[in-house]
N, CA, C and O atoms as a CHARMM CRD file, in Angstrom:
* protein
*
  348
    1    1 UNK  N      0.85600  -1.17100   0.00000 PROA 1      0.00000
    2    1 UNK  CA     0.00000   0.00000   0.00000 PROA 1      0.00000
    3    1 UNK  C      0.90300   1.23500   0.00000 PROA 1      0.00000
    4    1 UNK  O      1.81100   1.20200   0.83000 PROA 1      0.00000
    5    2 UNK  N      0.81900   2.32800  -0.78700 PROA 2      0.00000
    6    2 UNK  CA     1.82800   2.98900  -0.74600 PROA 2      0.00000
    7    2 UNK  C      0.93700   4.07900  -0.32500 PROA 2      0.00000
    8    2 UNK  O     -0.28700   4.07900  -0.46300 PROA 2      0.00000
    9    3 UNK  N      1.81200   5.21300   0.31500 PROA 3      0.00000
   10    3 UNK  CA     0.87900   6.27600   1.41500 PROA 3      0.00000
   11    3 UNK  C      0.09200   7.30100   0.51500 PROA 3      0.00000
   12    3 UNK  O     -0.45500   8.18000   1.18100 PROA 3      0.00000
   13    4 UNK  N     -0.03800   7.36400  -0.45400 PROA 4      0.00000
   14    4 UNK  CA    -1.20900   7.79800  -0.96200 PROA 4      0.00000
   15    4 UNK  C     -2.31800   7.38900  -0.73500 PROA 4      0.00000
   16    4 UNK  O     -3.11400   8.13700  -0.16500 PROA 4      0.00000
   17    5 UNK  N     -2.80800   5.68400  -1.23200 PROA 5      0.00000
   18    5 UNK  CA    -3.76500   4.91700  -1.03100 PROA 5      0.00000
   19    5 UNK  C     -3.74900   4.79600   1.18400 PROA 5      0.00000
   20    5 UNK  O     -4.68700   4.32700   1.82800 PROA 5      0.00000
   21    6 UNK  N     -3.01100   5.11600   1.53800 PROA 6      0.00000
   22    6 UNK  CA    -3.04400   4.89900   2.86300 PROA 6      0.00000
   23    6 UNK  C     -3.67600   6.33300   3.54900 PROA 6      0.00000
   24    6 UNK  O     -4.31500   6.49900   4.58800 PROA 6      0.00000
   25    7 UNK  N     -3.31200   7.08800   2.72500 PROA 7      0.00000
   26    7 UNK  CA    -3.58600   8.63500   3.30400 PROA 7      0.00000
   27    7 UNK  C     -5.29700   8.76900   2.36300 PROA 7      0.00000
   28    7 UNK  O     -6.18400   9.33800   2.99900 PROA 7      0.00000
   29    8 UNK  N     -5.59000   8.34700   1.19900 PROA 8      0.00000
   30    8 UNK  CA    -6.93600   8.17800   0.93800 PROA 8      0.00000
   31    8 UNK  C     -7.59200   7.06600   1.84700 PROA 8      0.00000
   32    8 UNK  O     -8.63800   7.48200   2.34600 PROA 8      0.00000
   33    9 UNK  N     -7.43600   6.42500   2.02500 PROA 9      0.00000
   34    9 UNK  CA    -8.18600   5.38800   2.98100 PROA 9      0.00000
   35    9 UNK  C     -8.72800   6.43200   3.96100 PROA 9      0.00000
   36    9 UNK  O     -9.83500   6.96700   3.91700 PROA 9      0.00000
   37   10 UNK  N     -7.51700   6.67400   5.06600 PROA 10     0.00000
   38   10 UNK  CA    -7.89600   7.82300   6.22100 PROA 10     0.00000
   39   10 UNK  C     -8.86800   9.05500   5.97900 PROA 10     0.00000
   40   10 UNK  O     -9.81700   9.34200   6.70800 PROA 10     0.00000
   41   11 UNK  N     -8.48900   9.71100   4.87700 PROA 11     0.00000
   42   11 UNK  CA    -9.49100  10.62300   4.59900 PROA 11     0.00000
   43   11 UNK  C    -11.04000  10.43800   4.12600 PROA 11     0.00000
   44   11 UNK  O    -11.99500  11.21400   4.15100 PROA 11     0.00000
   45   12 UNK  N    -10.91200   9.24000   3.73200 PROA 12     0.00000
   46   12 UNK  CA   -12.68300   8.10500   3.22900 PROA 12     0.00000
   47   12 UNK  C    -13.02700   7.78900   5.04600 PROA 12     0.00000
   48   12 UNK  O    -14.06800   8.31000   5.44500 PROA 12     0.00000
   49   13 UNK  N    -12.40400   7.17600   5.84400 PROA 13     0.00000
   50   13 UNK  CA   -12.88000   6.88200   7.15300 PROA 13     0.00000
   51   13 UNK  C    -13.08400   8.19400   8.07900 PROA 13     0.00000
   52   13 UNK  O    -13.91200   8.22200   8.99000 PROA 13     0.00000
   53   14 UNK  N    -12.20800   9.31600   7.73400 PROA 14     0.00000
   54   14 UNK  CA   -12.21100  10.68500   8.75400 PROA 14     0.00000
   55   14 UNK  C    -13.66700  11.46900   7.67700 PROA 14     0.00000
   56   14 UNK  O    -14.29100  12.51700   7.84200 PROA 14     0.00000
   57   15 UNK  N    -13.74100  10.68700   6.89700 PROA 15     0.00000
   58   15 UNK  CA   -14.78200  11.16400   5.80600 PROA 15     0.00000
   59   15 UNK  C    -16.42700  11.09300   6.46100 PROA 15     0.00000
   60   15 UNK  O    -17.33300  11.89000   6.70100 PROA 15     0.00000
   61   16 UNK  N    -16.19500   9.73000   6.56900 PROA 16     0.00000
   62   16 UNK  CA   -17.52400   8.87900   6.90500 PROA 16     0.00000
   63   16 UNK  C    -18.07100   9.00500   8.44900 PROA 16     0.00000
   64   16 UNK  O    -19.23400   8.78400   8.78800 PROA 16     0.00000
   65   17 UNK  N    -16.53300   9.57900   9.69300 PROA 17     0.00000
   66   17 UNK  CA   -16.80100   9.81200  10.83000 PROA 17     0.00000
   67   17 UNK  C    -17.53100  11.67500  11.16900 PROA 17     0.00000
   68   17 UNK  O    -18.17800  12.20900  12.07000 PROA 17     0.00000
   69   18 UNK  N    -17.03600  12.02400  10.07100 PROA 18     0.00000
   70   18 UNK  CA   -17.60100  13.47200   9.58900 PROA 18     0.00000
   71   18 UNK  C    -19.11100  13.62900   9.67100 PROA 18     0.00000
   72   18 UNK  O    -19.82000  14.32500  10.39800 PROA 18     0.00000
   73   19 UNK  N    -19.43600  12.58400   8.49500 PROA 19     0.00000
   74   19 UNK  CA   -20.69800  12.50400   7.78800 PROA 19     0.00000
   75   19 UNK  C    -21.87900  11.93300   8.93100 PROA 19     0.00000
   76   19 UNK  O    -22.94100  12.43000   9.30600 PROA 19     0.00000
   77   20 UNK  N    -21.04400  10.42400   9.35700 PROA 20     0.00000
   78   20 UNK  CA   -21.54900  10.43400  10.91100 PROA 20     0.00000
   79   20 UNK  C    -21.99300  10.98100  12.39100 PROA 20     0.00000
   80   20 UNK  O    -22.96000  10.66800  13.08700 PROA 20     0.00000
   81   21 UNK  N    -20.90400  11.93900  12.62100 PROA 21     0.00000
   82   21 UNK  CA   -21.35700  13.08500  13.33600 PROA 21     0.00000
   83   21 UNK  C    -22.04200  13.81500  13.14900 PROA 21     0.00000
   84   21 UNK  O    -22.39500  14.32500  14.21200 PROA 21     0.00000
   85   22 UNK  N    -22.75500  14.45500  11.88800 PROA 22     0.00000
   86   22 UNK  CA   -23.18000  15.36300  11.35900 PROA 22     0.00000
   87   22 UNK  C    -24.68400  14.41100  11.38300 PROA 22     0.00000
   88   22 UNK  O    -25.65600  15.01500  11.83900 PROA 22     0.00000
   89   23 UNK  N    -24.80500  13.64400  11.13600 PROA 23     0.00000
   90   23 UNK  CA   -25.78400  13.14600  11.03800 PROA 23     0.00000
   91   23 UNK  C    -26.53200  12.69600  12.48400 PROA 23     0.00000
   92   23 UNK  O    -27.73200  12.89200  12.67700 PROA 23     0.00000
   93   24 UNK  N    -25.76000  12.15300  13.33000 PROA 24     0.00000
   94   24 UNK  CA   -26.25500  12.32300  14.98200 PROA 24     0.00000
   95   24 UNK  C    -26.59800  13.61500  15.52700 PROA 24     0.00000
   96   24 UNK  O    -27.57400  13.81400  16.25000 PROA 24     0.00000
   97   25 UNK  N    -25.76200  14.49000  15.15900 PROA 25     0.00000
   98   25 UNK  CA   -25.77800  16.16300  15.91100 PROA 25     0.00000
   99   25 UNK  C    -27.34700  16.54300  14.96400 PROA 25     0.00000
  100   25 UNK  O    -28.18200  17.30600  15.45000 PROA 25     0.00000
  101   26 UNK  N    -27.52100  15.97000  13.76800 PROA 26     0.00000
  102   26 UNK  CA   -29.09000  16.16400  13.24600 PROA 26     0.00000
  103   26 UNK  C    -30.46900  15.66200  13.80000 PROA 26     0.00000
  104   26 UNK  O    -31.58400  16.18400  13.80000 PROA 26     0.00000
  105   27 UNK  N    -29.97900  14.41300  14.29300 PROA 27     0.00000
  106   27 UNK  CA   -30.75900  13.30100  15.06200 PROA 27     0.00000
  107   27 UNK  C    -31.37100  13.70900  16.05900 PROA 27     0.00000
  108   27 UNK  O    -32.54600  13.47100  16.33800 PROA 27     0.00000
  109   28 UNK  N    -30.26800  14.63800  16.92400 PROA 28     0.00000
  110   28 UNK  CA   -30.18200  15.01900  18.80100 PROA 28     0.00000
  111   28 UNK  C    -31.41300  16.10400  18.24200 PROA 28     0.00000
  112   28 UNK  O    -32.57900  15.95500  18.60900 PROA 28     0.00000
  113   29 UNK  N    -30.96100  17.30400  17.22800 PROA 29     0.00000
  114   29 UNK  CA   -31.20400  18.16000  17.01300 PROA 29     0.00000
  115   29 UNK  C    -32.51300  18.39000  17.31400 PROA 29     0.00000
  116   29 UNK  O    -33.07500  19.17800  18.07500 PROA 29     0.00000
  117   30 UNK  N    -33.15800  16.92700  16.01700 PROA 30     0.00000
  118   30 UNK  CA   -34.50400  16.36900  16.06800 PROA 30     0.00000
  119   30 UNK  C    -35.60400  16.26800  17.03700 PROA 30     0.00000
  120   30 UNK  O    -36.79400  16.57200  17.12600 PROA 30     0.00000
  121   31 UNK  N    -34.41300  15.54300  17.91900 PROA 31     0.00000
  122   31 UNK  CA   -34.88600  14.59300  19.26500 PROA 31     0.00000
  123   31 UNK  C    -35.42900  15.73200  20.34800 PROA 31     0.00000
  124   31 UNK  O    -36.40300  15.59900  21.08800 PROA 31     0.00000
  125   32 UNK  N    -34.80700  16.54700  20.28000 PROA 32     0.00000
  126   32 UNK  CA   -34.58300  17.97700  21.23000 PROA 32     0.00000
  127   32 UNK  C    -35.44200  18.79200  21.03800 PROA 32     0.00000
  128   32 UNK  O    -35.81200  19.43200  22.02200 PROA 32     0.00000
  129   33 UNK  N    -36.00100  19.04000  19.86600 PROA 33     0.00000
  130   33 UNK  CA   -37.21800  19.85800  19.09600 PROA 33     0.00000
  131   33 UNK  C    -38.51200  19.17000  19.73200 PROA 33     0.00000
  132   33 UNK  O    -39.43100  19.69000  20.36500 PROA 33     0.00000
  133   34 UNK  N    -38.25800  17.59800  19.30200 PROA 34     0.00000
  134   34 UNK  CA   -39.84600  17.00400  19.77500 PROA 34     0.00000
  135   34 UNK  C    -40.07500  16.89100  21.16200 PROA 34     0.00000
  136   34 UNK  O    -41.13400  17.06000  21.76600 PROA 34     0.00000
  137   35 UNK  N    -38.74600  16.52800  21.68600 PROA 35     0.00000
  138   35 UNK  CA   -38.92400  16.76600  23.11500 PROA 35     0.00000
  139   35 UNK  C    -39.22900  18.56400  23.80800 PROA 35     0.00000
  140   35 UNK  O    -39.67300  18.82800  24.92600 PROA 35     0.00000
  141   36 UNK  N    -38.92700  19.29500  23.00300 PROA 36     0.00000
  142   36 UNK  CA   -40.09000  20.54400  23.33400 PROA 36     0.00000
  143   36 UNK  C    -41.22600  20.99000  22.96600 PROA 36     0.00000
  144   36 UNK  O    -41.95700  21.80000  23.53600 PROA 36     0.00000
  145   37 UNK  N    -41.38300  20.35100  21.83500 PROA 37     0.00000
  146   37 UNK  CA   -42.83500  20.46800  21.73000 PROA 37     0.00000
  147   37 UNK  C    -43.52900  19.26000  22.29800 PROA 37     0.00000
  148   37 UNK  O    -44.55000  19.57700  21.68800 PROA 37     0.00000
  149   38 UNK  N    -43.73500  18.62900  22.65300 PROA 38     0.00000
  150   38 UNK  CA   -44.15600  17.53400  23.79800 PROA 38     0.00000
  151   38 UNK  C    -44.20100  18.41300  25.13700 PROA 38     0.00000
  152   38 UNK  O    -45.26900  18.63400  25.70700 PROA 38     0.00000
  153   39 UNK  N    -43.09400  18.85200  25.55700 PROA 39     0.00000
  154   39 UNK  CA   -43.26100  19.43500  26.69600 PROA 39     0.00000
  155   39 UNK  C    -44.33400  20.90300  26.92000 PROA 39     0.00000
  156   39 UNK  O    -44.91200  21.28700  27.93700 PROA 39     0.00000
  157   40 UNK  N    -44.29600  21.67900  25.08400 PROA 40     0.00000
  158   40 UNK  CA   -45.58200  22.72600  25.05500 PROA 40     0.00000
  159   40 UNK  C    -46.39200  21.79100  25.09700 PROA 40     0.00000
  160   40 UNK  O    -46.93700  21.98300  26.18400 PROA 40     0.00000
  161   41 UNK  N    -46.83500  20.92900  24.67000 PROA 41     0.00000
  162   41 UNK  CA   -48.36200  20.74600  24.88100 PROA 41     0.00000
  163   41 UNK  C    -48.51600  19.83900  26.06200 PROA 41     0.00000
  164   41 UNK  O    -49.62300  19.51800  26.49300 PROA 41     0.00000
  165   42 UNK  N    -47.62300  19.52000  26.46600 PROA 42     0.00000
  166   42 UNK  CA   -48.15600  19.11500  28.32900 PROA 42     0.00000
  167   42 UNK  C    -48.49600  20.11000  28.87500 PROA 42     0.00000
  168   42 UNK  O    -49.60800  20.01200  29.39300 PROA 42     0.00000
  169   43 UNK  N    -47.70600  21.64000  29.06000 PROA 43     0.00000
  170   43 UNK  CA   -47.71400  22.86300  29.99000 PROA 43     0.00000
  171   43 UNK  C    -48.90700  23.53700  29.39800 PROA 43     0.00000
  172   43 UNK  O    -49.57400  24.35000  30.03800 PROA 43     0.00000
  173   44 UNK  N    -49.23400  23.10100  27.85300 PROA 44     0.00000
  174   44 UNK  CA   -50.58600  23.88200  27.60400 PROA 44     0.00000
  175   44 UNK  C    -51.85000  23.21100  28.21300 PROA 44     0.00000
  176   44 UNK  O    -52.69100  23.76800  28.92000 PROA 44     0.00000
  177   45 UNK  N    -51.82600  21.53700  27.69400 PROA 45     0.00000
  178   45 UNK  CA   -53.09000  20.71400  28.61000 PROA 45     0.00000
  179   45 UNK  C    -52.77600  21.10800  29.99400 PROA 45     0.00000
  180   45 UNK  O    -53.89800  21.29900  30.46200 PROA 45     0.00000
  181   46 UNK  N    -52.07000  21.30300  30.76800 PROA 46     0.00000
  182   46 UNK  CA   -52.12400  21.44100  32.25000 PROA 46     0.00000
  183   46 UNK  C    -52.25500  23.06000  32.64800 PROA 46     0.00000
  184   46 UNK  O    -52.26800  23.44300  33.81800 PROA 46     0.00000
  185   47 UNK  N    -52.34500  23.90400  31.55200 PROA 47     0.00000
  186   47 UNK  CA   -52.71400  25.22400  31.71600 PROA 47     0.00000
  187   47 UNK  C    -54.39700  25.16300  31.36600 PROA 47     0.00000
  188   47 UNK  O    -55.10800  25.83500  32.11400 PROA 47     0.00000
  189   48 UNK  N    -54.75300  24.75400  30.78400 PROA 48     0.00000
  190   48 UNK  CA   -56.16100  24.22300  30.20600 PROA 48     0.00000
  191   48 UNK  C    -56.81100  23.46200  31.51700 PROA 48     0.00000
  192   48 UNK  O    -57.77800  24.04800  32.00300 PROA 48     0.00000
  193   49 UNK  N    -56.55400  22.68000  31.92200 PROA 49     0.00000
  194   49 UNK  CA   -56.85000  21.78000  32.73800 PROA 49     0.00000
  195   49 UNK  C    -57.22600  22.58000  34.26900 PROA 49     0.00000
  196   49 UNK  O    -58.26600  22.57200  34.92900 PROA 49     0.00000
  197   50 UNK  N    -55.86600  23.27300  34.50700 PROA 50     0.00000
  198   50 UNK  CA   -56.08300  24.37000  35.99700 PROA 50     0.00000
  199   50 UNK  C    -57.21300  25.14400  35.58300 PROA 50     0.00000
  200   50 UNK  O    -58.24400  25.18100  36.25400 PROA 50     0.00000
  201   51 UNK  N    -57.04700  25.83500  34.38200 PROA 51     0.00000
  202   51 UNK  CA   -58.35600  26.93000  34.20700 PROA 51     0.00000
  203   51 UNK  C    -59.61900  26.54000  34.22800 PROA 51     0.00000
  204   51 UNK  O    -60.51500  27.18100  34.77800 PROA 51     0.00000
  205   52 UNK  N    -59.87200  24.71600  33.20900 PROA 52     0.00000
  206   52 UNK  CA   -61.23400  24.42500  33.75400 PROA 52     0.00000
  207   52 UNK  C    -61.51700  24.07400  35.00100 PROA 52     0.00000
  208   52 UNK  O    -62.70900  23.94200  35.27900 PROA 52     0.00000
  209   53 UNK  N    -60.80400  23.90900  35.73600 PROA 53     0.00000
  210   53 UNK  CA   -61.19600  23.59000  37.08400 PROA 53     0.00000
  211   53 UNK  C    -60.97300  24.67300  38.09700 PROA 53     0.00000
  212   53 UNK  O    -61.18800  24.33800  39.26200 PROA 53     0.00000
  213   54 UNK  N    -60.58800  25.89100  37.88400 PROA 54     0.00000
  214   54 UNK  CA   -60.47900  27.20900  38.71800 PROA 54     0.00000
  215   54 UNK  C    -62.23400  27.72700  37.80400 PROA 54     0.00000
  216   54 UNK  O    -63.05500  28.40600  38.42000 PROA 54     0.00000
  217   55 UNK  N    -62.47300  27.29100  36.46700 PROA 55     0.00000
  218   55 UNK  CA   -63.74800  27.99500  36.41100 PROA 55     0.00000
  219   55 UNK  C    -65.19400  26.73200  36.66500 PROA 55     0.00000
  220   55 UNK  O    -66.37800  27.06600  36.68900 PROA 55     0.00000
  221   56 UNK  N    -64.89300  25.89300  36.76000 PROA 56     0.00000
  222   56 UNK  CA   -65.32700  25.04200  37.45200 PROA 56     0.00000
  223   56 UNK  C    -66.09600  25.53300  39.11200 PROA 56     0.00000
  224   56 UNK  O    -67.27000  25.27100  39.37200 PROA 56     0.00000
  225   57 UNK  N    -65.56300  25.94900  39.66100 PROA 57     0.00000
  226   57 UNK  CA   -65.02700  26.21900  41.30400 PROA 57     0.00000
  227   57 UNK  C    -65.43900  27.71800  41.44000 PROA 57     0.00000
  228   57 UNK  O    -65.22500  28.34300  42.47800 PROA 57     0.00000
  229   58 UNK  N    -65.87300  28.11500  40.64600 PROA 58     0.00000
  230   58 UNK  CA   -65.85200  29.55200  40.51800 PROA 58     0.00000
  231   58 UNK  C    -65.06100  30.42900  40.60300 PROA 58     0.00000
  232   58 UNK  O    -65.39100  31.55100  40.22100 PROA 58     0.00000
  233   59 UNK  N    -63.64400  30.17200  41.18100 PROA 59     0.00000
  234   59 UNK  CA   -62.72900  30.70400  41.56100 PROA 59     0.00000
  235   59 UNK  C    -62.05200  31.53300  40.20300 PROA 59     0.00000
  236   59 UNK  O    -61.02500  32.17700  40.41700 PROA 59     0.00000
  237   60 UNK  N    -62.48400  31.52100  39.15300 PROA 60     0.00000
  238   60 UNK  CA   -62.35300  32.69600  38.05000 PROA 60     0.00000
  239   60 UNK  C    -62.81200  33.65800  38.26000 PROA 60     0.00000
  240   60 UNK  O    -62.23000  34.62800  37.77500 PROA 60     0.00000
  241   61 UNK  N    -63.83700  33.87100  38.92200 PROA 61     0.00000
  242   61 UNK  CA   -64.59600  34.95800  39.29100 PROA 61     0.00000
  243   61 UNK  C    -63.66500  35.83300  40.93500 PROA 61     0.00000
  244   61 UNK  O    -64.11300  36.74600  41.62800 PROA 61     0.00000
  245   62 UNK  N    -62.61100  35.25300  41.04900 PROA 62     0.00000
  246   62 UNK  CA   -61.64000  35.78000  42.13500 PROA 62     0.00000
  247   62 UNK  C    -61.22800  37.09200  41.87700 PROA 62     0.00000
  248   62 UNK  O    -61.73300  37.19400  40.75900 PROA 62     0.00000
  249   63 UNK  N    -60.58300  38.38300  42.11100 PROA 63     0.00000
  250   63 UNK  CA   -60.07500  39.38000  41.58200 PROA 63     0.00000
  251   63 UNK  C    -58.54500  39.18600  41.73300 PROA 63     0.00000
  252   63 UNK  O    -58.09600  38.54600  42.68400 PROA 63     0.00000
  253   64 UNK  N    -57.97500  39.58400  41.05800 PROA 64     0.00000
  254   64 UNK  CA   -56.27800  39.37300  40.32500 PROA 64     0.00000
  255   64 UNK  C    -55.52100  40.08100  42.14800 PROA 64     0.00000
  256   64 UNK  O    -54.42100  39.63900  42.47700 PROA 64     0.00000
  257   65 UNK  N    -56.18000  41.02700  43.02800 PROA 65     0.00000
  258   65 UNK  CA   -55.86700  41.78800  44.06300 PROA 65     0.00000
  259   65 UNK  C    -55.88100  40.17700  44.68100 PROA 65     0.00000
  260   65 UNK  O    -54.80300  39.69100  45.02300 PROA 65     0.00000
  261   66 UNK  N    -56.66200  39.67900  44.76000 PROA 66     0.00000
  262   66 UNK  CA   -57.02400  38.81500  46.05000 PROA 66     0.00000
  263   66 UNK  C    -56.34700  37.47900  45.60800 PROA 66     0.00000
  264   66 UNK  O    -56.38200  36.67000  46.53500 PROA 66     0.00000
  265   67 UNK  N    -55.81700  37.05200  44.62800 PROA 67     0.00000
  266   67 UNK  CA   -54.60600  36.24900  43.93500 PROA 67     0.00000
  267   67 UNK  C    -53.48600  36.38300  44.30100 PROA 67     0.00000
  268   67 UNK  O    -52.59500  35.57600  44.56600 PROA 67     0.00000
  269   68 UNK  N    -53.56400  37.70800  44.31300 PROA 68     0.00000
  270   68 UNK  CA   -52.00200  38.26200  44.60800 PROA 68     0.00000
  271   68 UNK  C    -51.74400  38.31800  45.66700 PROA 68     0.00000
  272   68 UNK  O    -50.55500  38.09600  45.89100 PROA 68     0.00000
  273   69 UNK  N    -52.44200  38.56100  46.63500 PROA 69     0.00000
  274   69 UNK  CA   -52.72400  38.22800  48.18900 PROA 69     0.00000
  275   69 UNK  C    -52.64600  36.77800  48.50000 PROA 69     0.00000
  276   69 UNK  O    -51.98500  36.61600  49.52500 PROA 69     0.00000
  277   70 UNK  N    -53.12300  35.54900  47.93900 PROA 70     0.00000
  278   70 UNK  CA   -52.91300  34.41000  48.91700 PROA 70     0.00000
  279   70 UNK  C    -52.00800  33.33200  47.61200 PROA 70     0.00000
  280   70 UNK  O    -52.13500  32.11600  47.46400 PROA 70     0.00000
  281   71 UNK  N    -51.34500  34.04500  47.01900 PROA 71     0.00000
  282   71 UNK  CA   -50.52800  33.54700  45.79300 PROA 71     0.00000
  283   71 UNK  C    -49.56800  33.01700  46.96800 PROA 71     0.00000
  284   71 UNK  O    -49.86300  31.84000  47.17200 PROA 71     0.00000
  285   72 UNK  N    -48.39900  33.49000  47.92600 PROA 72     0.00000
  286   72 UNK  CA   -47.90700  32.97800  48.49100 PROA 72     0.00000
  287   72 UNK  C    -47.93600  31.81300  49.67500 PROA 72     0.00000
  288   72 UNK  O    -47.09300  30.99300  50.03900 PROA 72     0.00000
  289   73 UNK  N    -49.08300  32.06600  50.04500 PROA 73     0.00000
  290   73 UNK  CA   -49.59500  30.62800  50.60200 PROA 73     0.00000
  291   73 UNK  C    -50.20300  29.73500  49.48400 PROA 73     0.00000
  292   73 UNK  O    -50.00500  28.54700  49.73800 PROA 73     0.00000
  293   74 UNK  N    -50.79700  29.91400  48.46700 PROA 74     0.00000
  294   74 UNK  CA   -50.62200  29.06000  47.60300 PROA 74     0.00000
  295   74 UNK  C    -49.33100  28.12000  47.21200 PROA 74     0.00000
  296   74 UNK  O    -49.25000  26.92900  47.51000 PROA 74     0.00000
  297   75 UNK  N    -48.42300  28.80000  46.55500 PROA 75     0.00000
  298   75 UNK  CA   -47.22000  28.36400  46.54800 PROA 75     0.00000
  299   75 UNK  C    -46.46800  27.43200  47.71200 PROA 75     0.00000
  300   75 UNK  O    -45.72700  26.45500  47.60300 PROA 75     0.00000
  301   76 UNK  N    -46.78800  27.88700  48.44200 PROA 76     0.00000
  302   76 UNK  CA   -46.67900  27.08100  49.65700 PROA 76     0.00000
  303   76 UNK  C    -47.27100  25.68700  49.43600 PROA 76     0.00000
  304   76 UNK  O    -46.78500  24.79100  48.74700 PROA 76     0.00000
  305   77 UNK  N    -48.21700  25.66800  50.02700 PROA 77     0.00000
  306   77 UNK  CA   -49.01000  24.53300  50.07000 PROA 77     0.00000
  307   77 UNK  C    -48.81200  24.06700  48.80000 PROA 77     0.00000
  308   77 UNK  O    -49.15300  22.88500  48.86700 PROA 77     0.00000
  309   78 UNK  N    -48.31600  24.39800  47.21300 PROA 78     0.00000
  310   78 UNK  CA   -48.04100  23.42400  46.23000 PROA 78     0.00000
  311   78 UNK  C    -46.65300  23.32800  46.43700 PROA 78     0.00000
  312   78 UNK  O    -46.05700  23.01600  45.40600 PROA 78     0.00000
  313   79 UNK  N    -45.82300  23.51800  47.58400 PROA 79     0.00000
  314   79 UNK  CA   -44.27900  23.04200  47.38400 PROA 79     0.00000
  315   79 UNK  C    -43.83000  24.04000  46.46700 PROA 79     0.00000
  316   79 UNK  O    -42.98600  23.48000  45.76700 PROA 79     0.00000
  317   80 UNK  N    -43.92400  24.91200  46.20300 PROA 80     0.00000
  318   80 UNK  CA   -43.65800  26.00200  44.83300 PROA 80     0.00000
  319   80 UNK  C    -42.72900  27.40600  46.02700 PROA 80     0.00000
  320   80 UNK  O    -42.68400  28.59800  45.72500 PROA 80     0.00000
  321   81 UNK  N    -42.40400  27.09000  46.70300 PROA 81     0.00000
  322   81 UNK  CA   -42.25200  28.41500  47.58200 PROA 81     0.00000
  323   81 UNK  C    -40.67500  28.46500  47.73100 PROA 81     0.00000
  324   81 UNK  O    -40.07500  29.10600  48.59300 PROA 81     0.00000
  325   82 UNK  N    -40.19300  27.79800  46.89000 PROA 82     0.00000
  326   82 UNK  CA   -38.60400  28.02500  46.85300 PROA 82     0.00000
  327   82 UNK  C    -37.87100  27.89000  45.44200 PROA 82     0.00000
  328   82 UNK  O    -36.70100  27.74200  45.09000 PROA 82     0.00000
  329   83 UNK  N    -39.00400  28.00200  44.85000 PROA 83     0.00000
  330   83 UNK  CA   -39.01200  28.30000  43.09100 PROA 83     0.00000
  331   83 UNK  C    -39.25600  26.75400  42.41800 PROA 83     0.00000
  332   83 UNK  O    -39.03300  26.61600  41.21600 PROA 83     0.00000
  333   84 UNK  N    -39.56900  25.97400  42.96500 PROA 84     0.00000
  334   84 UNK  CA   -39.43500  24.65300  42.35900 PROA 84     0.00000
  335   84 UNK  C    -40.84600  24.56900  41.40300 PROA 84     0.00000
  336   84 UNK  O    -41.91600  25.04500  41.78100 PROA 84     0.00000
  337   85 UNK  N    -40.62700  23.78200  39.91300 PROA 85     0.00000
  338   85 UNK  CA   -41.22500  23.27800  39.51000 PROA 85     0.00000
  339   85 UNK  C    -41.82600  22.10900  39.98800 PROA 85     0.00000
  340   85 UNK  O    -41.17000  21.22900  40.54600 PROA 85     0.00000
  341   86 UNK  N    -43.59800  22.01500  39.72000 PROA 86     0.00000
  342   86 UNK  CA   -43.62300  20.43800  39.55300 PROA 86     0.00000
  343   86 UNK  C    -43.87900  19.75200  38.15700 PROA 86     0.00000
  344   86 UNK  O    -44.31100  20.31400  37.15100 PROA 86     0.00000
  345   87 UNK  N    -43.56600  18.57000  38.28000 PROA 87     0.00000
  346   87 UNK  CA   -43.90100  18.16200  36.76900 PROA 87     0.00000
  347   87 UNK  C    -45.29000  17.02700  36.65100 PROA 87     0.00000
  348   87 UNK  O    -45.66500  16.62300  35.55000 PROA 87     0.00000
């Protein structure tokens, strides 16, 4: 094999590890997109979901003053009072 054909070989395999990477980093890319839109439409059904059941309860009919007033014991009592999400 003389180092031409040895130095083309390498550049066909550093070729194909190229083409390979490029093609996973597309994959993730993919993967990463659907996994946020999956996650919008969970946070939208569960935004949907609180509202029918706050108008359910009547509690739509609350004023935004008096929200803002027991918002922190709310938070509380959902574990939310030290910034934590739930999922």
């Amino acid at each position: 094999m003389t180092k031409s054909e040895s130095t083309e070989k390498a550049s066909n395999k550093t070729m194909t590890l190229e083409e390979e990477i490029a093609k996973t980093a597309e994959k993730l890319r993919k993967l990463q997109d659907k996994q946020k839109e999956l996650q919008r439409r969970e946070r939208e059904r569960c935004q949907k979901a609180v509202f029918d059941l706050m108008k359910s309860e009547k509690l739509d009919q609350v004023s935004v003053d008096n929200w803002t007033k027991a918002l922190p014991g709310i938070r509380k009592l959902l574990g939310l009072d030290q910034g934590n999400v739930v999922h």
